[in-house]
Each structure stands twice: as C-alpha cells, then as structure tokens.
Steps between C-alpha positions, in 0.01 A plus 500: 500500500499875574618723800231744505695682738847504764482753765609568824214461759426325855540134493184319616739285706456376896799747504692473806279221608812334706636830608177612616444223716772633727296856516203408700436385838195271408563158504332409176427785241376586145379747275341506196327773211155482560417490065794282392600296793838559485699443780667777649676367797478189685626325816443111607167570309433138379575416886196329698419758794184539735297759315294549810188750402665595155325171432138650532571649150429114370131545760450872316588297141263254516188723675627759168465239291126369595426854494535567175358154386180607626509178773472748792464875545595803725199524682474107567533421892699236691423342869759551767570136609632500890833328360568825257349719804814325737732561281821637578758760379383796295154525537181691284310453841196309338239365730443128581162472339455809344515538059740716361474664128750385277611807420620558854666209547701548183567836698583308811752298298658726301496806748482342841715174387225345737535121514150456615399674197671233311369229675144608391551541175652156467241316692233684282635442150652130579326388839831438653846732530673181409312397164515905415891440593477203228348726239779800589763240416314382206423832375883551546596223282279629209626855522865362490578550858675162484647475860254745716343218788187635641387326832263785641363771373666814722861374469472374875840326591492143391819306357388435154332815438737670262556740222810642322568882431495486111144306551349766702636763263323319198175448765511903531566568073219263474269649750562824330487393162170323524280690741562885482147589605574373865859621499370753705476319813852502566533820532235583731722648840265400786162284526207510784352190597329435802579857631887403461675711243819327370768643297631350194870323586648605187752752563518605082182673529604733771821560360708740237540206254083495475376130432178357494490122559553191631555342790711462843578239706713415801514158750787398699612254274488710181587866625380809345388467134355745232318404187460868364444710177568856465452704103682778401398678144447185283716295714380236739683288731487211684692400828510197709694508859545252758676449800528837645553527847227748611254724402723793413744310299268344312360929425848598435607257307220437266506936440888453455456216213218648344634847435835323368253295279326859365851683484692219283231330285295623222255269269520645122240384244649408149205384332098480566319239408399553116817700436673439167830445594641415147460386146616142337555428165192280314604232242279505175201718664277781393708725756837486520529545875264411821487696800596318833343596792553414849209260664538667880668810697856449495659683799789438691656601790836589600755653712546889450840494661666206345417525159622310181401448121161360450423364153202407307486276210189340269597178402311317204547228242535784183346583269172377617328284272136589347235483645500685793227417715465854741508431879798165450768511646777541210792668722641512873654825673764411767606775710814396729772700730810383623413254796127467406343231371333555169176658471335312182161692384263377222464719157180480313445574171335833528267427125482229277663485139377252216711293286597662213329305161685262307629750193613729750680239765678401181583851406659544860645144476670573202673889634625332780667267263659780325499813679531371865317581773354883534438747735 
C-alpha cells in the first residue's frame, strides 16, 4: 500500500447536506455536479412529490432516444387527435386534425411545456398516452430511476404519478450526458406556433446566473418546481426544486441556490483516463517495475469553504508477480476525505513484462535469499 499523496483540498462530501436543508424554501431539493454526480446539497430529495411538467423530461428522453436510434426523425409528422387537441393546461395550440413536424412539437414541449404537444407525441410513437406512460415507467426502471411512476405523459395531476428530486436530477445528467446535439432546445427563449409566440418558463436563461436547460413545472398539488442546469467555466450544475409557492419564488430561489452552488463548489481533475499514476514492484520479470495507470477520469468534487485532507493511495498485492499481462487490473487507487465514502478506482498495468528465464529467476531467487530485497 502507498499514499501517493495527503493534502488539504475540498471534500467531495454532501457537505452540509442536513444544514442545508434548513436554507431553502423548496419543499424537496437537490443538487448535484453535472460530470461526477456528486451531491452538493439536498433536501427530502428521495421524497415522492408531484413532478407535474418536470416529468415531460422522461416524454423528451424517450423521443431523444428514438432519435438517435434512427426509429424516427426530425422531420417525421404526427396527427393531432381531437383528445390531444382538448387538452388542457399549457398548451402548443396544435390543431384537431392538422400534422405537426416533430421537430416542433419537441419545441412545443420543451419551450411551450404544451401538454397537447405531449399528447401527440405519445399517441404517435405508442398509439395511446397510457401505453407511452407504460414505456416512461419502463424506460425509468432501466435507467435506474427506481421509484419515478409515470401515469401520463405531461405530468397532468393524477395520484400515482410521481417522481423524486434526486430522480429528476439523474433524468437531467442523463439527458445531458447522452444527447448533447439536442441540448439546444432548452435553451431556446420563445417559440411561434400557430401565430402564438410563447416564452420559455425557465427563469435561468433570463437571468445573471445564465443556464441553459431543463424543465419547469407547477400544479396545485405540487407547487412551483425547477429542473434546471446552468455552466460556469468547466463547471456544470444541476438543480432540482419543488414546492415553491409561486412563480417568483421558484426564480429567486433557484438563482439564490445556484450561485451558492458556483461560489462554494469546484470539481478538480486528479487523473485522466490513461494517466500513469504510479509504479509497482514486479516479482522475477524482465522489468523490475510496471506502470499503473488509471482506467477512467478521476475527478471529484468538493466544498471550497469547508475543506479538509484528501488522500490518495494505490493499493496492490506487492511485488507483482511475472507475467504482467498490460491492460489487467493489478492495483486499486482509493481516494477518501473525512466523511466521504471511499472512492475505489481500477489501475491497469500500463505494459506488459515477461517472466524472467529460469537461470535468471534463480539468480534473483537466490539475492533475495542473501542480500534482501532491493530498491
């Protein structure tokens, strides 16, 4: 075992998870870095609530995801069906009859937040909102969305149609993970349709903290939420709010707990992927030592204002017998902070080293005998 290095630096911890709870008016609460996932803050977050629209960003998943599989495309069209024409709330405005590109009705979603918009695009992909409600919970369970409850796809008020903060928060990482070339679309600040121009509803966009995603949503029985994403530098967030009590809360807020997100967090990057991190010992080999190199990014996140000693150590079975085999796994590199749990990273063998032959194992056999081990 050997601590590559003790220094002081931020704890990736859910620092002041409890305490923060207390500083935010939302009833449930939570965010996380964009790149690590790390939770920065949190409040009820594992709490059932009525996502209301925030749950269209399961609708926009799963028209991303047939999108990119080829199964449909931008320019494809979709009949207006007089059910998704009567539809109620916030509305694209589509007309009973009429076909509407895809491309604006993603618009209409994402933009407008337009319920019949949703309605179309579930009837066209699954012939029913309810079995395209069925896949949005399946599609859920895959993703590891393990309590999320789809029973519609606009987040209309219904009992047992239910999400939890930290799930939309992984729903948004996911979304922005996987499909960067239609990111865009959230950021769009108004849409025409129909002769009705709409503005987006996501106060980030407009605002000094600049984001560029996700999602609103607001009902009477789930107040004022905010699925939202804002980047600074090299630094992306993600926040999920719920339970505000109006529109300018919900602004306020969300600005207030995003620039304390951007003011007191940093992500540093130790290693990239590929990065030799350290040397081990090699047992009766042609090389006396093997590389170890890491086998992804290792970043972590952590508190600027609450710091404490971070410490890295490559732990391996030593010295490594020949042969080496380049690409195995032959160490581990656990990075933990006080109040973290560890962060356990594969090390590779960065080249490969032969077995010695048999007069020289014996040879090497035979110093260790007498002279010990060297180096």
């Amino acid at each position: 075992m050997k601590t590559l290095f003790a220094f002081i630096l931020l704890a990736a911890l859910a620092l002041g998870g409890e305490a923060r709870a207390q500083d935010t008016v939302a009833k449930q609460m939570i965010m996380i870095d964009a790149k690590t996932g790390t939770v920065l803050m949190e409040k009820n977050a594992d709490e059932l609530m009525h996502p209301a629209s925030m749950s269209k960003l399961m609708t926009i998943w799963l028209v991303f995801q047939k999108l990119r599989d080829g199964q449909i495309k931008l320019t494809d069209t979709f009949p207006v069906s007089e059910r998704a024409w009567r539809m109620g709330g916030s509305k694209m405005f589509v007309q009973v009859g009429s076909v509407v590109k895809l491309e604006d009705l993603l618009r209409g979603i994402i933009v407008q937040s337009g319920n019949d918009a949703c309605v179309v695009v579930a009837e066209g992909l699954a012939g029913s909102e309810q079995k395209f409600a069925e896949e949005m919970t399946q599609e859920a369970r895959r993703i590891g969305l393990t309590k999320s409850t789809f029973k519609n796809a606009t987040g209309w008020p219904d009992d047992e149609h239910l999400m939890t903060a930290r799930e939309l928060a992984l729903l948004a990482q996911k979304i922005i993970q996987e499909f960067p070339q239609y990111y865009s679309f959230f950021s769009e600040k108004d849409f025409t349709y129909n002769g009705i121009k709409q503005g987006n509803r996501n106060p980030l966009i407009y605002g000094k903290v600049i984001g560029d995603g996700l999602k609103t949503g607001h009902t009477e029985q789930s107040g004022y939420g905010l699925t939202a994403s804002a980047k600074q530098g090299d630094e992306r967030l993600i926040l999920v709010v719920n339970g505000l009590t109006s529109m300018n809360e919900r602004a306020s807020e969300s600005a207030r707990l995003m620039e304390m997100g951007f003011r007191e967090f940093q992500t540093y990057a130790l290693f990239k992927k590929g990065d030799t991190v350290d040397t081990a010992e090699v047992w009766l080999g042609d090389a006396k030592s093997v590389p170890l190199v890491a086998d992804r990014d290792v970043a972590v996140t952590m508190n600027r204002k609450m710091r404490s000693e971070l410490k890295a150590t490559v732990k391996y079975q030593g010295p490594i017998p020949a042969p080496v085999v380049q690409g195995t796994q032959v160490a581990t590199l656990v990075v933990t902070a006080p109040g973290k749990a560890p962060l356990e990273v594969p090390l590779l063998a960065g080249a490969s080293v032969d077995k010695l032959g048999m007069v020289a194992r014996f040879s090497a056999a035979v110093r260790q005998i007498f002279m010990g081990p060297q180096g």
